[in-house]
C-alpha positions in Angstrom: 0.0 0.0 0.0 3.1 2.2 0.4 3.1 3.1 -3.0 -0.3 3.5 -3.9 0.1 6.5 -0.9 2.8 7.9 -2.4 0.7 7.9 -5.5 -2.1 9.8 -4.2 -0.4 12.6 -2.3 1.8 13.3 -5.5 -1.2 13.3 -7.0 -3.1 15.3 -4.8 0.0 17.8 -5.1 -0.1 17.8 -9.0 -3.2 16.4 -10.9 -5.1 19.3 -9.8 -3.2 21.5 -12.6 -4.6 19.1 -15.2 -8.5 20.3 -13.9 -7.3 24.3 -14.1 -10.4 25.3 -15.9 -8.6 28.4 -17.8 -6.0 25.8 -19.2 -8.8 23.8 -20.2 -10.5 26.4 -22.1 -7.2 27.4 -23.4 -6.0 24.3 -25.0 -9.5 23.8 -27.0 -8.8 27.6 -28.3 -5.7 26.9 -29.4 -6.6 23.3 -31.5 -9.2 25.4 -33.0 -6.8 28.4 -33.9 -3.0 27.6 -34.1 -1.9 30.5 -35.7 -2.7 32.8 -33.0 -0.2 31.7 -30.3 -0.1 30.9 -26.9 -0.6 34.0 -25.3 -3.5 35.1 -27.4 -5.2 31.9 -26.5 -4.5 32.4 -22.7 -6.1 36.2 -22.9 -9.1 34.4 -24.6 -9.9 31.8 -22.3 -9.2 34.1 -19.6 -12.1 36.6 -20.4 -14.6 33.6 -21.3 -13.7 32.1 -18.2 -14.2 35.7 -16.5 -17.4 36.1 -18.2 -18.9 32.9 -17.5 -17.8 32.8 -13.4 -20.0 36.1 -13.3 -23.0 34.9 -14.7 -22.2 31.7 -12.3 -22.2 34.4 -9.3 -25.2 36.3 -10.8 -27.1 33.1 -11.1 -26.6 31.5 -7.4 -27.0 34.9 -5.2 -22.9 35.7 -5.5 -24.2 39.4 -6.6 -28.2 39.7 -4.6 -29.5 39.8 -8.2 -30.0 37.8 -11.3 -29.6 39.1 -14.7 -32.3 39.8 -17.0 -32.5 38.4 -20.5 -31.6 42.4 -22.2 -28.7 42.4 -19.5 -27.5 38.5 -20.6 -27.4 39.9 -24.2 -25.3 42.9 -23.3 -23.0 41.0 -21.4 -22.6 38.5 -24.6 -22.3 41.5 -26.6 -19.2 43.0 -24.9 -18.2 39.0 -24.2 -17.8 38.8 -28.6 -16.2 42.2 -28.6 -13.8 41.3 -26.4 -12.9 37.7 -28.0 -12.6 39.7 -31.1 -9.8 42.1 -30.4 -8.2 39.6 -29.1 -8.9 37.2 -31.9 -10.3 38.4 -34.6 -12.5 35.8 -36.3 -15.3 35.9 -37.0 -16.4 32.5 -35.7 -13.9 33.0 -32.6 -16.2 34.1 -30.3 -18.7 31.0 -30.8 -15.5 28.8 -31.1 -14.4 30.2 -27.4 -18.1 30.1 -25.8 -17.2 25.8 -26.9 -14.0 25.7 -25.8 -15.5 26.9 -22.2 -18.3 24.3 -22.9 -16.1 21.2 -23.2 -13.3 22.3 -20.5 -16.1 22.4 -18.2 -18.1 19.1 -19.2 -15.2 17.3 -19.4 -14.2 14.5 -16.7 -11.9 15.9 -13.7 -9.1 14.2 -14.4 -8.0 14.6 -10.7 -11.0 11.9 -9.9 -10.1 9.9 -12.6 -6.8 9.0 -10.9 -7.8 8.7 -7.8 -10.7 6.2 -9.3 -7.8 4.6 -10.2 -5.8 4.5 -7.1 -9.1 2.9 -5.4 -8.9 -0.2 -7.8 -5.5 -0.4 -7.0 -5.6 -0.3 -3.9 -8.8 -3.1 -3.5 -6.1 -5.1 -5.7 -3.7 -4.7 -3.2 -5.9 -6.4 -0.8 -7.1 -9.1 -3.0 -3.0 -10.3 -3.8 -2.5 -10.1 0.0 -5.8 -12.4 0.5 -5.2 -15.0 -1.8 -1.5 -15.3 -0.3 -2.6 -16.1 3.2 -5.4 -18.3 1.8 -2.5 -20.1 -0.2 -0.2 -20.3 2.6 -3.3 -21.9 4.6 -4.1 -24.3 2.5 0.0 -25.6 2.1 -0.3 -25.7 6.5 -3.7 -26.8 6.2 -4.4 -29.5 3.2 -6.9 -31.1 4.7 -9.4 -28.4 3.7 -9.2 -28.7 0.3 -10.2 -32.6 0.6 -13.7 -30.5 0.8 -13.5 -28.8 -2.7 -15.8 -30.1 -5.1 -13.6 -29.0 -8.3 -12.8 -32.0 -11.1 -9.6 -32.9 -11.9 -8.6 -34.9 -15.0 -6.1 -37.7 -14.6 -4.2 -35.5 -17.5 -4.0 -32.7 -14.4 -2.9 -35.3 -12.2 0.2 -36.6 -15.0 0.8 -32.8 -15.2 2.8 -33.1 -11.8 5.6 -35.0 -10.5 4.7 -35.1 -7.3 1.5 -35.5 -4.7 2.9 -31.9 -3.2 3.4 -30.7 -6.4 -0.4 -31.0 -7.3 -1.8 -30.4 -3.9 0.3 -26.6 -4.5 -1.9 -26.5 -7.8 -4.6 -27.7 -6.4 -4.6 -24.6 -3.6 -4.0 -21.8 -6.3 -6.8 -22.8 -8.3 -8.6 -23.1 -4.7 -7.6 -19.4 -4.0 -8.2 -18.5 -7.8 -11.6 -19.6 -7.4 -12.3 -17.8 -4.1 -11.0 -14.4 -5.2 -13.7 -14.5 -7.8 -16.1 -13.8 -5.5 -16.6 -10.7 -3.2 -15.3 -9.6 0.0 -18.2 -11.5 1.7 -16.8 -15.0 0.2 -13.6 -14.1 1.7 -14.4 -13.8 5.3 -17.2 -16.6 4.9 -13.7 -19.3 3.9 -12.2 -17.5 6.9 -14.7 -17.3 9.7 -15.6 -21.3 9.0 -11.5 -22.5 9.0 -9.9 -19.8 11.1 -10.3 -19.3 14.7 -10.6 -16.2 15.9 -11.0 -14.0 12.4 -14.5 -12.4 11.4 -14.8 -9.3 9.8 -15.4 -7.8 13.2 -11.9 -8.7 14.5 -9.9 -7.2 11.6 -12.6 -4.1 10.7 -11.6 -0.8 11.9 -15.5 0.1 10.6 -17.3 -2.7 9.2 -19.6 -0.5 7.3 -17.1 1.6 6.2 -14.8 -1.4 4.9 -17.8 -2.8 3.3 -18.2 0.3 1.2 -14.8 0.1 -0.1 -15.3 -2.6 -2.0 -18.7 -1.7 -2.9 -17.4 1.6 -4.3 -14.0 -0.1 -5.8 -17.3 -1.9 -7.9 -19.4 1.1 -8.9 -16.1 2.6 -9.9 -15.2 -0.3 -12.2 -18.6 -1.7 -13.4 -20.9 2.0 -13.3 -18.5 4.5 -14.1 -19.0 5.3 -10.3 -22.8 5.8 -10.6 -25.3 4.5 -7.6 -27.0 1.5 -8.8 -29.8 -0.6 -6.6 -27.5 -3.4 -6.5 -25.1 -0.7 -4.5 -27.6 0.6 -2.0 -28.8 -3.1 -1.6 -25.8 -4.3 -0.7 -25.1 -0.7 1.7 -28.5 -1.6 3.7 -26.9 -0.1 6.9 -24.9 2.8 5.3 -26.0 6.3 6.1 -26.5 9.0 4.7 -27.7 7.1 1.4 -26.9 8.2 -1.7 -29.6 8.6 -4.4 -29.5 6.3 -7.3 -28.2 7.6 -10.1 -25.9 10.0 -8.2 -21.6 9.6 -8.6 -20.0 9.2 -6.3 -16.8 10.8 -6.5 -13.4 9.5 -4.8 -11.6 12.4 -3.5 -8.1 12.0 -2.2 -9.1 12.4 1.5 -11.8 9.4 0.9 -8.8 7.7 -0.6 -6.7 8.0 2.1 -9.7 6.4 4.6 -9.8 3.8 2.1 -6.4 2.4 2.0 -6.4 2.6 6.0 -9.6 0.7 6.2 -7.9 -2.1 3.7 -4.6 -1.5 6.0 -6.2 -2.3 9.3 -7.9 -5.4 7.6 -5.0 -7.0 5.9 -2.6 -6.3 8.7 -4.9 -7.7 11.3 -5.8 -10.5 8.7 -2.7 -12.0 8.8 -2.3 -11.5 12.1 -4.9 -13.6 13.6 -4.0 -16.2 10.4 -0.8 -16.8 12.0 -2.0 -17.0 15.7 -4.3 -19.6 14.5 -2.1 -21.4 12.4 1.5 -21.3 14.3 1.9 -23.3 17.3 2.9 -21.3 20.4 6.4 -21.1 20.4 6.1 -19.9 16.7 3.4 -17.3 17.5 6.3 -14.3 18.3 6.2 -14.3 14.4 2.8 -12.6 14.5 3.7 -10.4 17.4 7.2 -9.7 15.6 4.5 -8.6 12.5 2.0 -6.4 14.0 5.0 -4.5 16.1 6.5 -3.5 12.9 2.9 -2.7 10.8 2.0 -0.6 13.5 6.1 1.6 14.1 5.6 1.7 10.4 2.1 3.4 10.0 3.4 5.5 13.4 6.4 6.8 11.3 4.3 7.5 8.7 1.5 9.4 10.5 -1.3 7.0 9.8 -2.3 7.7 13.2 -5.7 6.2 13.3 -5.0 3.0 11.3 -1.7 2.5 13.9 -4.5 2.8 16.7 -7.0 0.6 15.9 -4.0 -2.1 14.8 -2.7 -1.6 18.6 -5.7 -1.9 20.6 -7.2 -4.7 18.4 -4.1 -7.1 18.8 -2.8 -6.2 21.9 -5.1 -8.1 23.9 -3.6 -11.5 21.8 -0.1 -10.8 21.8 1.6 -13.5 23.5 4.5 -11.8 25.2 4.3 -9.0 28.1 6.9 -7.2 25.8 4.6 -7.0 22.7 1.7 -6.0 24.5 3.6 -3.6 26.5 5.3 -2.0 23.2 1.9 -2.0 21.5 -0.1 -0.2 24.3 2.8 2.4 24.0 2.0 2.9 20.4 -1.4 3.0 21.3 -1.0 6.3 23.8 1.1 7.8 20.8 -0.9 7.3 18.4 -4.4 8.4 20.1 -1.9 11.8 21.7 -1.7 12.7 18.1 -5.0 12.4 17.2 -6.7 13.6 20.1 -3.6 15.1 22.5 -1.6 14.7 25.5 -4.7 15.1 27.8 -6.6 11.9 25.9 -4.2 9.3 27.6 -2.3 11.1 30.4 -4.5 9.5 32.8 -3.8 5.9 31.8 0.1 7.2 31.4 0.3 8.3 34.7 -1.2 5.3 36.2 1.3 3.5 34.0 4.3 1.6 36.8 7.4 1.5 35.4 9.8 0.8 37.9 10.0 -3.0 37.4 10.1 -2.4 33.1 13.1 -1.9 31.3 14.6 1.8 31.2 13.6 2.5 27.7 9.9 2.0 29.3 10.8 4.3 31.5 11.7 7.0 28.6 8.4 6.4 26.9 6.5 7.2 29.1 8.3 10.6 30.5 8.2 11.1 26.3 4.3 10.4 26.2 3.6 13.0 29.3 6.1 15.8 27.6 8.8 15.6 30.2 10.8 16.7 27.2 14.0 17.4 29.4 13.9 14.2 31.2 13.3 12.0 28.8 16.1 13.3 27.0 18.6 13.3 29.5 17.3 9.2 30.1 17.3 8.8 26.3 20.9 10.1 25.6 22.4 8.0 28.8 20.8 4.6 27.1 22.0 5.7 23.7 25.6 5.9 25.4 25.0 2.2 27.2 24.2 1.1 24.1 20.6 0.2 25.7 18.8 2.2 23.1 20.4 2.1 19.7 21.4 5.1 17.6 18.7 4.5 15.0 16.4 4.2 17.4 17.4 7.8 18.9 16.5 8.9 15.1 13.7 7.6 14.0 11.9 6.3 17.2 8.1 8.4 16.1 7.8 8.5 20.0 10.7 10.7 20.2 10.1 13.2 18.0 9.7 16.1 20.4 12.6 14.7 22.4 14.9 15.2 19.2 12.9 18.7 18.8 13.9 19.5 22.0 18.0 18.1 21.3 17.9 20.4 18.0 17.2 23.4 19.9 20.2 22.9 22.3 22.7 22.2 19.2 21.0 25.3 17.9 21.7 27.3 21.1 24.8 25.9 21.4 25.7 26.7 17.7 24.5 30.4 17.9 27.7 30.8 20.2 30.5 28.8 18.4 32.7 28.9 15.6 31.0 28.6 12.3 33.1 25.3 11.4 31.8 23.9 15.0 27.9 25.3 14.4 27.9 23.6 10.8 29.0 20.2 12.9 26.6 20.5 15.2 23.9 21.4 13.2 24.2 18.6 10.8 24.8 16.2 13.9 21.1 17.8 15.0 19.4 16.8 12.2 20.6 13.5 11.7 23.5 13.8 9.3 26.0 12.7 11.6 26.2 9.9 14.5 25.2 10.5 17.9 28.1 11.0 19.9 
């Protein structure tokens, strides 16, 4: 999903210049006239763009009046004069009054891509589901003794060995299932896995539901309401009216990929409790740590949360669930601030934990100072490592704090010394 997030806030950056309405209108004018520059164009589709956001403004109350049919004509008159001394066609004016037509009918190209980012995104989620439903099946082979699909004795002679076809036999199994919709999904889950229903992976179930719905309106209705949506959305609400598009904007997209996040992550997550004996089961825990640090450094704040509160409860280490109620407070202190968890912080006991515990949580009640001072002595004990120090999203107002003494200390020292110390500050340099 990395990527398809890096896609969308370049996009979201970018694309919008492809919707600039005056551009639009500006390109059409110059495929219609070529000989009269770029320039020329742009001071064309300027003024019909002008003209045309007025009468907008007239029409929906922007002035407190709306303009009669002798004022409409007098605006149109001094709209062709204009178009004319510009360009002087005789057709140029009607030409232009298109141009402004088509620019503004046509498609924002800004939803178009992010349309696309949805699909990819779903797609995402399918390639991650039909992985664990693979590796299931090679852990699990007894459940597809259950699978009422043919085989040929020329499928058979096809494969060397009996693990060779059962391996076949499980991707056309998976094949098969990702055919269906999300609800075939979590039906083969929730009947072979313990412990996984789409309430136990779901940040929102109604929310994660719509996803997919959308991801299918998108593909199969150009994005237009159908029954067969609304049918299937019998609990969403506000409803949309049929015949309606719904459009993906980029902050719907975000919501989207960390509604699929949550699900995958915890997906796998109670897959492999289920499926790795006990001594194995620090895999998972090993898993969700890193999922969650990860969305943390990326300021995915609510999808880290719900990841962190959902598994903590089945980690099977004290560590883990320790580490991941730590994420927890930072994650909900950036969402909602310091005085959301300070409570439960304070009530936190830390004497018997290790030291870095001990820094957390003097970091998650803004003792700045102290946690730094704690910090740098673990750093030097080698009890915290360096990248740690650096990256560590808990300690980012701790290293805020550490820039403004190098800064302070800079301000007073020779410039070969400040340049030293400020690149040490912002993480050009090793900790000392």
């Amino acid at each position: 999903m990395d990527a398809v997030i890096e896609l969308a806030d370049f996009a979201n950056e970018h694309v919008h210049a492809l919707d600039d309405l005056i551009a639009g209108v500006r390109k059409e004018i110059q495929n219609k006239f070529p000989d009269h520059g770029f320039e020329m164009s742009s001071l064309a589709a300027e003024t019909v763009v002008r003209h045309f956001t007025a009468l907008d403004e007239a029409k929906n109350g922007g002035s407190g009046e709306t303009l009669e049919q002798e004022e409409l004509e007098r605006s149109f008159r001094e709209l062709t004069r204009k178009i004319q001394e510009v360009i002087p066609h005789k057709n140029a004016p009607v030409h232009c009054v298109m141009a402004y037509i088509n620019a503004s009918a046509r498609p924002k190209r800004a939803s178009m891509l992010f349309d696309s980012l949805l699909t990819t995104a779903v797609g995402n989620f399918e390639v991650l589901v039909s992985a664990i439903v693979r590796e299931f099946l090679r852990l699990r082979p007894a459940a597809i003794r259950s699978d009422e699909t043919r085989y040929s004795l020329a499928d058979i002679e096809d494969h060397e060995t009996l693990d060779d076809f059962r391996a076949y036999c499980a991707e056309r199994y998976a094949e098969g299932l990702l055919r269906g919709g999300f609800d075939d999904w979590m039906g083969f889950f929730e009947k072979r896995v313990r412990g996984v229903s789409i309430d136990s992976i779901a940040a929102d179930t109604v929310q994660l539901r719509e996803v997919f719905q959308r991801r299918h309106l998108v593909v199969h209705n150009g994005g237009i309401v159908n029954n067969l949506y609304l049918t299937k959305m019998k609990t969403l609400a506000p409803k949309p009216k049929v015949g309606s598009r719904l459009v993906v904007e980029y902050e719907y997209l975000q919501s989207a990929i960390d509604h699929l996040t949550v699900a995958g992550v915890l997906l796998q997550f109670r897959t492999m409790k289920a499926l790795l004996k006990d001594e194995q089961s620090g895999a998972a825990d090993a898993m969700i740590s890193k999922a969650v640090y990860d969305l943390l450094s990326q300021a995915r704040w609510s999808a880290a949360l719900h990841i962190a509160q959902s598994a903590h409860p089945d980690c099977s280490s004290e560590q883990d669930r320790i580490i991941l109620r730590v994420n927890a407070w930072l994650a909900k202190k950036r969402i909602s601030g310091a005085v959301s968890i300070r409570r439960e912080v304070e009530a936190w006991q830390v004497e018997a934990l290790a030291p870095r515990f001990k820094m957390a949580r003097l970091a998650l009640l803004d003792d700045t100072k102290a946690a730094y001072d704690l910090g740098k002595r673990l750093v030097e004990i080698e009890e915290l490592a360096k990248e740690e120090w650096r990256t560590w999203p808990l300690l980012e107002e701790v290293r805020a704090y550490e820039l403004s003494l190098q800064l302070e200390e800079a301000s007073g020292a020779e410039p070969a010394d400040a340049i030293e110390s400020l690149a040490s500050a912002s993480g050009v340099a090793e900790i000392a």
